[in-house]
FIMIRO-972836 format. One record per atom (N, C-alpha, C): residue in one letter; x, y, z. Coordinates in steps of 0.2 Angstrom, whole numbers, plus 5000, padded with zeros to 4 digits. Layout:
N
aXYZ...
END
This chain:
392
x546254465467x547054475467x547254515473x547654495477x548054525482x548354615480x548354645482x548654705484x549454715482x549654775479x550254765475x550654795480x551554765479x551954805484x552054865479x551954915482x551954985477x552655025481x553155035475x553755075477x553455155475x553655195478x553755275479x554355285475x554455305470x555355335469x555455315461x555855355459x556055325451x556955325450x557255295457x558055295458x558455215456x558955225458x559255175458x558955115463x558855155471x558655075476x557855075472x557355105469x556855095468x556855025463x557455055457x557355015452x557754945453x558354935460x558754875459x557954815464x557554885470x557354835472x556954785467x556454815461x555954785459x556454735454x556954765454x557354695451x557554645454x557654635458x557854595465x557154545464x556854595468x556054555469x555854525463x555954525456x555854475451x556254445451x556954445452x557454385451x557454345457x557154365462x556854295469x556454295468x555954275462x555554245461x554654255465x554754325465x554254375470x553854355463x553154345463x552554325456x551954395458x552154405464x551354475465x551454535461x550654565461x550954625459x551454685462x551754725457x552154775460x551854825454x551854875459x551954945455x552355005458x552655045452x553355085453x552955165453x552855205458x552555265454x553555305456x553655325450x554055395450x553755445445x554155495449x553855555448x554155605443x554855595441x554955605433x554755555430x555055595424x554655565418x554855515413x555455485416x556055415416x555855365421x555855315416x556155245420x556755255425x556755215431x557355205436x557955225433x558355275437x559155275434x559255285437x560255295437x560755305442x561055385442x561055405449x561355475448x562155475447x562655435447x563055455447x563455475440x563155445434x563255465428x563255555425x562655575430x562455655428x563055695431x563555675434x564055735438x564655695435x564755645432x565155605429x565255605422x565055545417x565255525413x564755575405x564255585410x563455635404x564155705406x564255745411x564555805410x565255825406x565555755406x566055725402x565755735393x565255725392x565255695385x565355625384x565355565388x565755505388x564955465389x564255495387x563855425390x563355455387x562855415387x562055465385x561755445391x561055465392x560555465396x560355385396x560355345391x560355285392x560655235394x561255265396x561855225399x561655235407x561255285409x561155275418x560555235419x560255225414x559355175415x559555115418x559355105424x559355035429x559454985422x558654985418x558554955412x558354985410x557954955400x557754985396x557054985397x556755055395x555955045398x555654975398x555754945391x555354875393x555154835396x555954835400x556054775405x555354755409x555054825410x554554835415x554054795413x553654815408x553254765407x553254705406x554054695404x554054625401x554254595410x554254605414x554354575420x553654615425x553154635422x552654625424x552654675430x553154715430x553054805434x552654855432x552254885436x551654905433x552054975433x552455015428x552955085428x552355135429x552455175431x552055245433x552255315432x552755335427x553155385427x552855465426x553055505428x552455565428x552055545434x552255525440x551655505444x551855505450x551255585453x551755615461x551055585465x551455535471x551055525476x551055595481x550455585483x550355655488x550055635494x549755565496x549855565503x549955495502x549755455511x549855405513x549455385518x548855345516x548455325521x548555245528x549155245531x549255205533x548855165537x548255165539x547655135541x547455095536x547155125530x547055105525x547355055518x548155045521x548655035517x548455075508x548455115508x548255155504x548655195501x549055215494x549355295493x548855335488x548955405489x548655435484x549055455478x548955405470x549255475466x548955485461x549155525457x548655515451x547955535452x547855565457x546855575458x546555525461x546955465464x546555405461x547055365471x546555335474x546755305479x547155205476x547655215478x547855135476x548155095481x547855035482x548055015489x548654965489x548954955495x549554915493x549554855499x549954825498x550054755507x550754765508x551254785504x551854825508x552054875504x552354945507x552454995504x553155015503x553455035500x554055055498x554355135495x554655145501x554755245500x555455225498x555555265491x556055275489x556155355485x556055385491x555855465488x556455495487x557255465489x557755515489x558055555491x558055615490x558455675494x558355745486x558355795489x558455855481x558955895486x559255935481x559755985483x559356055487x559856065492x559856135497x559856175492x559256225491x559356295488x559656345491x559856375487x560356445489x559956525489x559456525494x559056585492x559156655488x559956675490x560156725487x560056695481x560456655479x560456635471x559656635466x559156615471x558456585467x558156655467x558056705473x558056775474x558356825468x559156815467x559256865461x559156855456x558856805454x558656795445x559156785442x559656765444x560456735439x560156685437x560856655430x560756585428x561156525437x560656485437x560956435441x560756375439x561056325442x561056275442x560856225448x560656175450x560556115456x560556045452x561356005453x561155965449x561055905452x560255865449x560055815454x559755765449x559555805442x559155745437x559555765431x559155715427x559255715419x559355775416x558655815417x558755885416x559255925417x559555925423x559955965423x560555945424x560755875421x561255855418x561655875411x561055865409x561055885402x561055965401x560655995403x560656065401x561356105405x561756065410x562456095413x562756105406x562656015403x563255985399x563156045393x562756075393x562756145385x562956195386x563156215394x563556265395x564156255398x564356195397x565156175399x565756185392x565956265389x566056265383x566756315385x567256315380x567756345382x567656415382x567956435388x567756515389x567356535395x566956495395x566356505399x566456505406x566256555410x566756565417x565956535420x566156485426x565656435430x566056445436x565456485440x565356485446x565256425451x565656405455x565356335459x565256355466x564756345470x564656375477x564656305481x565256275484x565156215487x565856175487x566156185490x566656115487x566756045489x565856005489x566055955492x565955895485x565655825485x566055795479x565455825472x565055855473x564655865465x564955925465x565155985470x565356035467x566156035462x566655975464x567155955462x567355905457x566555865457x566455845450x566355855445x565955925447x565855965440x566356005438x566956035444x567556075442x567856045437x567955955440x568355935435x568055935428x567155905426x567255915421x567055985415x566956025421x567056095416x567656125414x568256105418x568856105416x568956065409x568955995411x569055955404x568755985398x568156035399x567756065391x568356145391x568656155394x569056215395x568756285397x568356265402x567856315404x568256345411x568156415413x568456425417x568256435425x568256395431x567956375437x568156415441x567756445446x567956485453x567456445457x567756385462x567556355464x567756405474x566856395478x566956455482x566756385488x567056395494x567056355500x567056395504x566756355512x566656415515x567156385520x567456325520x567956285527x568656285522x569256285527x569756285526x569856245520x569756205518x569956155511x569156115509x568956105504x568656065501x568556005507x568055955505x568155895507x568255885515x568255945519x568755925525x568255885530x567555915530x567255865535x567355805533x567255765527x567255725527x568055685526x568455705523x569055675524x569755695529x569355745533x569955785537x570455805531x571055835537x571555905533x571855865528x572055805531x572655785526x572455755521x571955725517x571655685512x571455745511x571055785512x570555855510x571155905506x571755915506x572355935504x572455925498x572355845496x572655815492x572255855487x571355835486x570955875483x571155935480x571055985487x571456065485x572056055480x572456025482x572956025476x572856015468x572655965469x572255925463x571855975458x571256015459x571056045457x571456115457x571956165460x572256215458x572656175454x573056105452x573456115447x573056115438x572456105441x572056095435x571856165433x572056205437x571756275433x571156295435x570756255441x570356265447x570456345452x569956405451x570256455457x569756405461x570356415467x569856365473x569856425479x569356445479x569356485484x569156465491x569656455497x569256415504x569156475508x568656475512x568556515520x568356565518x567856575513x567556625510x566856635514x566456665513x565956685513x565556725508x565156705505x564556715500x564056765501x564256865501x563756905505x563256905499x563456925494x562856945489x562756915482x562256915480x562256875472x561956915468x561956955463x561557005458x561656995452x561357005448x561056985442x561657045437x562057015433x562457065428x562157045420x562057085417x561957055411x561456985412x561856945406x561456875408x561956835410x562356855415x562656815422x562556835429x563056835432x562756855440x563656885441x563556925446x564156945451x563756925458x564556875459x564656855468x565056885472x564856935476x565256965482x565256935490x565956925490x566256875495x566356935502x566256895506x566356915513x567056995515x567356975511x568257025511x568057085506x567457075503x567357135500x567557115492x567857065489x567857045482x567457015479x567457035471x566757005468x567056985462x566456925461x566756885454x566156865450x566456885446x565756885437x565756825435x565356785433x565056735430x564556705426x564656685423x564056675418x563656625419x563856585423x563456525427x563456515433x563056495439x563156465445x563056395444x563356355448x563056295450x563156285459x562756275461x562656275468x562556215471x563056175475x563156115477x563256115486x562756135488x562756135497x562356085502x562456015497x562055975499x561655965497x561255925501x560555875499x560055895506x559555885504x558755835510x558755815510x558355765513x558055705510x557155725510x556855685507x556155705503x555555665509x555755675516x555455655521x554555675522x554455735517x553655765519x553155725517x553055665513x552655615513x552555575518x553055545521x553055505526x553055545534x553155605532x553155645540x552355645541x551955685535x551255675534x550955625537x551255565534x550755505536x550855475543x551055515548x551755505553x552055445554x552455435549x552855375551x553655435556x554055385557x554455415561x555255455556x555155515558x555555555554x556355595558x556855575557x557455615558x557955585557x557855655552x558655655546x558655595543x557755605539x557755555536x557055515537x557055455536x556355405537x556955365542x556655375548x557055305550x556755225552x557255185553x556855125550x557455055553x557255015555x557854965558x558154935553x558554875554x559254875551x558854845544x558354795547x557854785541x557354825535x557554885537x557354955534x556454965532x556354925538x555554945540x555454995546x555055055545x554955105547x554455115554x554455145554x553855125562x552955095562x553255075553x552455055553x552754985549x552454925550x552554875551x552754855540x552054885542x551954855531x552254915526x552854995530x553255025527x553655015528x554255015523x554855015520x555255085517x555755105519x556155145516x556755125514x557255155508x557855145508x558155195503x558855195502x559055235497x559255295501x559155365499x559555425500x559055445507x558455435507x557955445512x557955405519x558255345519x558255305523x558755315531x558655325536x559255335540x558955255547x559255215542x559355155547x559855145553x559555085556x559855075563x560255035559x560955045558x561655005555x561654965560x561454895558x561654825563x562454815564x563154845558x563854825561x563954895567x563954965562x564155005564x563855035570x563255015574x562955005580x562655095582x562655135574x562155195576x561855205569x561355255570x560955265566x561255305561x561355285554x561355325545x561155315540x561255375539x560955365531x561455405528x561355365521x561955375514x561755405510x562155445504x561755475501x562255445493x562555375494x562855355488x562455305484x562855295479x562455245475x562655195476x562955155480x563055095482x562555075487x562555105491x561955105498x561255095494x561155135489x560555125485x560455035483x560855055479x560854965478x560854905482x561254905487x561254875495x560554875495x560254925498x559654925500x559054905498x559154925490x558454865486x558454795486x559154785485x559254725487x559054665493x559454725499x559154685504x558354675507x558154735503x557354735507x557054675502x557354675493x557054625492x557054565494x557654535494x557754475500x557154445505x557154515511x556654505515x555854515514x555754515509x555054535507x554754485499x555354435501x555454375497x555254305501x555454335509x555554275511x555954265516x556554285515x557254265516x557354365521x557354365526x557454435530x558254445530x558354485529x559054525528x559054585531x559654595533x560154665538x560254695531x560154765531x560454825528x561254805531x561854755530x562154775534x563054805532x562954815525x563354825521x563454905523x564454885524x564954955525x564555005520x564755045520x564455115515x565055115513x564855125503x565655155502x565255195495x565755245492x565755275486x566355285486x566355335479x566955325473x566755405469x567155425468x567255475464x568055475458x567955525452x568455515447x568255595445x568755605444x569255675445x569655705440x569555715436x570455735432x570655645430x571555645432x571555565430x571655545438x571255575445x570955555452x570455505450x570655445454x569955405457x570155365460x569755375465x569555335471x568855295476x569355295480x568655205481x568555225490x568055235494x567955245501x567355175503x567655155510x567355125514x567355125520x566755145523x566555155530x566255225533x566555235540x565955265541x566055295548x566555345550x566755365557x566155385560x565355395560x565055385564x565255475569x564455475571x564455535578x565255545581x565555495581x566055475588x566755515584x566755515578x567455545573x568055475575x568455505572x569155495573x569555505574x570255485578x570755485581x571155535576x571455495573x571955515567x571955485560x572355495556x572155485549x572955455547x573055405545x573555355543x573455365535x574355375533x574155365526x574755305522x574555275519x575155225515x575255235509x575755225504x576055235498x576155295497x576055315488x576555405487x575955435488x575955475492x575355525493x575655575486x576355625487x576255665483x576355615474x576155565472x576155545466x575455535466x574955535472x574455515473x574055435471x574455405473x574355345472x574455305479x573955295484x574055295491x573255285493x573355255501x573055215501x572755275511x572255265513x571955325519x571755285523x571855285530x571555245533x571355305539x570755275543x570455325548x570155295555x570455325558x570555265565x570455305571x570055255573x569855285581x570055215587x570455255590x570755195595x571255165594x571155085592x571555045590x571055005584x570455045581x570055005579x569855075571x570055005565x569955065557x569255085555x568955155556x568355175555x568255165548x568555165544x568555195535x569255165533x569055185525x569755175522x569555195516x570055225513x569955235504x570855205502x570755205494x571155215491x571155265487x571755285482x571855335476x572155285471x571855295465x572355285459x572655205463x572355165466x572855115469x572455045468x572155025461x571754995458x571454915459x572154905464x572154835467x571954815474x571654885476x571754905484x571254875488x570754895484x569854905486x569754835492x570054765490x569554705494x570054725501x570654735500x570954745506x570654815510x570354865508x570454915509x569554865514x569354845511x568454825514x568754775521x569354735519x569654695525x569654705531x569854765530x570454815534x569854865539x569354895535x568954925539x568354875544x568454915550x568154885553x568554835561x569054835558x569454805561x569954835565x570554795570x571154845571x571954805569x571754795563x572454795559x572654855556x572854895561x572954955556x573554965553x573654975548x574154995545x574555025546x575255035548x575755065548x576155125543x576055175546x576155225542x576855225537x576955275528x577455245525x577455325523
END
């Protein structure tokens, strides 16, 4: 028997590729090693619809465990690879060498720690799994003052839904508004808004000097000399990505596993994709990597494709979504190294029902809408192009 393609990762692109690859008709072996102790699932549930009370844990499973062996995946959960013999086509996990004829890294990304926070023995949080989805959701209760250190979209997902359990939120930033890298002043506004109406303290242009242990909460003492008691942190500064396997075994590393549009890495028979991947974007003509779950999906996809047969471009825009209070919204593209000119906005912005458009030149880098439920194929139309939209 031939050599299994063996995936790395227990995520979303792990779990769409090995789907993909049975539904083209791929008959070899395949084995999945992840490293919790869950079949493939989707993170976007855990900062959403699990912190909501609106979903279980097995509303985000790719599939239900069986699928696996009833399509003839070999699942490996509880199972941490620890290196990479690429001479060998080999990985190690489990105690045990297993060899493979194409590899598949889908190791993800985990959250930036907060040293002060890990250092003073407070209660914290980093929310990235199951685990700590769930164990948030028990302390999301009325009364309960939650600290958030971060305000970009999981810092602000959780606001909303610790708010919606009637918990009280001091949400700490260190830039002028929430969101602003990424959506600039005017759309990053709308946010700020959004969350002070909801009873969100949003505190921006702070700085975070000390974290100390009170009781069984913490006090945070801000730059200006102010300090605030809480009985939870959550700390939201980002992600890595989970590059130290593949830096090991030296495939090519920065800001990420990088890897061509076909999301093969500097070694012919490895593969990367999902939140670790920072490929060469065939439209948008520089190197990214994503850290949504749609790119996730894209990606299992396209690799399965080519590793079917049929070779495919990673070449799909990047979009994510976020919901908010009664906020949702839909984003695609991707202003790249080079940024933006100006930021175009169409319909009621103050009803929040309106549509963002992000333009560099004569030519739309991005686009979202708000609450504008019909928007999306035009908004995917639109980017990329130089139909830009006329401001209203």
């Amino acid at each position: 028997m031939s050599a299994p393609i063996v995936v790395v990762g227990g995520g979303l692109a792990a779990g769409t590729f090995v789907t993909q690859l049975r539904e083209r008709g791929h008959q070899g072996p395949v084995v999945l090693l992840a490293e919790e102790p869950h079949a493939p699932y989707e993170r976007p549930p855990l900062s959403k619809d699990l912190l909501l009370g609106k979903g279980s844990p097995d509303d985000a499973a790719v599939h239900e465990s069986a699928w696996y062996a009833e399509h003839d995946v070999d699942l490996r959960t509880g199972t941490v690879v620890t290196a990479i013999d690429l001479t060998g086509r080999r990985v190690q996990a489990g105690g045990e060498w297993l060899p493979y004829d194409e590899l598949v890294l889908a190791t993800g990304a985990r959250p930036r720690h907060l040293a002060m926070a890990d250092e003073a023995g407070v209660p914290v949080v980093y929310l990235r799994t199951l685990e700590d989805s769930l164990a948030l959701r028990e302390r999301l209760t009325e009364g309960t003052r939650i600290g958030i250190i971060g305000g970009g979209w999981i810092g602000l997902e959780v606001a909303s839904a610790a708010r919606q359990h009637d918990a009280e939120v001091t949400v700490l930033e260190s830039l002028d508004l929430p969101l602003l890298r990424v959506l600039g002043p005017e759309v990053a506004q709308v946010f700020a808004d959004l969350h002070r109406e909801h009873g969100v303290d949003l505190r921006t242009g702070v700085e975070v000097t000390t974290i100390t242990a009170r009781g069984d909460g913490a006090t945070v003492t801000l730059g200006d000399g102010s300090a605030l008691d809480v009985d939870l942190l959550v700390v939201g500064v980002g992600v890595q990505p989970n590059v130290e396997l593949a830096e090991a075994a030296g495939l090519n590393v920065d800001n990420g596993i990088r890897t061509d549009a076909r999301l093969r890495t500097s070694d012919e028979h490895v593969h990367a994709i999902g939140d670790v991947a920072n490929i060469d974007h065939p439209v948008l003509g520089h190197p990214l990597r994503v850290e949504h779950w749609d790119t996730a999906k894209k990606h299992g996809a396209a690799l399965a494709a080519t590793l079917s047969g049929t070779p495919t471009d990673a070449a799909d825009l990047p979009y994510f979504f976020t919901d908010q209070y009664d906020l949702g919204m839909e984003y695609v593209g991707n202003p790249g190294p080079e940024g933006y000119d100006r930021v175009v906005l169409t319909g009621d912005v103050p009803g929040r029902v309106f549509r963002a458009w992000w333009v560099r030149g004569d030519r739309v880098v991005a686009g979202m809408h708000v609450n504008d439920w019909d928007a999306i194929d035009e908004v995917r139309r639109v980017v990329g192009s130089t139909d830009v939209p006329s401001a209203s």
